[in-house]
C-alpha positions in Angstrom: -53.8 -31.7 -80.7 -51.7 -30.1 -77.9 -52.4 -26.6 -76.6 -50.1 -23.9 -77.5 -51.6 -21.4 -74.8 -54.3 -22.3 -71.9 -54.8 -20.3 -68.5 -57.2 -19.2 -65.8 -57.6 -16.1 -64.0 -59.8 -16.2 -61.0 -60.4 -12.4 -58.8 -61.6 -12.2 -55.3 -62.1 -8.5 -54.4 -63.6 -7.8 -50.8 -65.3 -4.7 -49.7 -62.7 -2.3 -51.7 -63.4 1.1 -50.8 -63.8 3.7 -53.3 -65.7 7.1 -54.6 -68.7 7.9 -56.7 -68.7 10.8 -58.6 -69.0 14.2 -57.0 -72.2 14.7 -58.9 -74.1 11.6 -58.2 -73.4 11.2 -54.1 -71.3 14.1 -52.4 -68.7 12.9 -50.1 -69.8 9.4 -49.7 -68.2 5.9 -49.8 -69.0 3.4 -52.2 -68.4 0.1 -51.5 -67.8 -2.8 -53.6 -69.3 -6.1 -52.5 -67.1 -9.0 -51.7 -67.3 -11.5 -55.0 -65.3 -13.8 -57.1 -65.0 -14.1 -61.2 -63.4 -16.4 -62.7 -62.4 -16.3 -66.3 -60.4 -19.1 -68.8 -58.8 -18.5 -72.3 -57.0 -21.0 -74.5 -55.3 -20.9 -77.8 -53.9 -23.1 -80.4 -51.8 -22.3 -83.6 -53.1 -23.9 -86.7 -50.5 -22.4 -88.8 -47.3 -19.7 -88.5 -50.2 -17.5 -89.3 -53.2 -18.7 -88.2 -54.6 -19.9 -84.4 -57.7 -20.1 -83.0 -59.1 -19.1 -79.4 -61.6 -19.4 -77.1 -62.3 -17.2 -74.2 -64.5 -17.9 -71.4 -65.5 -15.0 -69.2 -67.5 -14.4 -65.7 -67.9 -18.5 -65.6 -69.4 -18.1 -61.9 -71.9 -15.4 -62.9 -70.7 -12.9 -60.9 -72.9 -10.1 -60.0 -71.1 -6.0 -59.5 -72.8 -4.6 -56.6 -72.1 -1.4 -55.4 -73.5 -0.1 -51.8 -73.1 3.5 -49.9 -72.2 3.8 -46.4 -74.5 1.5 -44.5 -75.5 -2.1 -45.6 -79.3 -1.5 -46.7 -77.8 1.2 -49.2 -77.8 0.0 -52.5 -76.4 1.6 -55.0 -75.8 -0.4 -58.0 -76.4 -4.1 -59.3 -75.0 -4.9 -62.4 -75.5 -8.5 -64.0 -73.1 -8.5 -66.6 -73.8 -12.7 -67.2 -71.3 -15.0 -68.8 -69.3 -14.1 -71.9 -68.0 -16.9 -74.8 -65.7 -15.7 -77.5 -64.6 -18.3 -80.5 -62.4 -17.3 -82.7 -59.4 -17.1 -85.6 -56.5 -14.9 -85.8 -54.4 -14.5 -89.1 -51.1 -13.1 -88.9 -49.9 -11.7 -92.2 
């Protein structure tokens, strides 16, 4: 059984700067802590009309954590946890 479709994705985001809403904190960085996700899909094609995938997401268990403008700040922790999707597509 060979493949039809494999591939890997793998982010590494450090200390991007950005804003919170006006309404939450006025005029104040938010900062997004340094962190790495990495995320794997495959697919094979069973038919001209049918495949089946697997998706794989967050395998290193990433944490989103948000701070404001000094280290001790935080803001937000977010634990989204891994994510497994099996499935079949059918093509009509």
């Amino acid at each position: 059984m060979d493949f039809e479709h494999s591939e890997r994705a793998q982010r590494y985001m450090d200390h991007v700067e950005r804003f919170v809403s006006e309404r939450v904190v006025p005029n104040e960085p938010t900062y997004l802590k340094a962190n790495t996700e990495l995320d794997f899909s495959t697919q094979y094609d069973i038919t001209s009309h049918f495949n089946v995938f697997f998706e794989a997401i967050n395998l290193t268990d990433n944490v989103y954590h948000t701070r404001g403008r000094f280290d001790n700040q935080t803001l937000n922790v977010v634990d989204y946890g891994r994510s497994f999707t099996l499935g079949v597509r059918a093509k009509l």
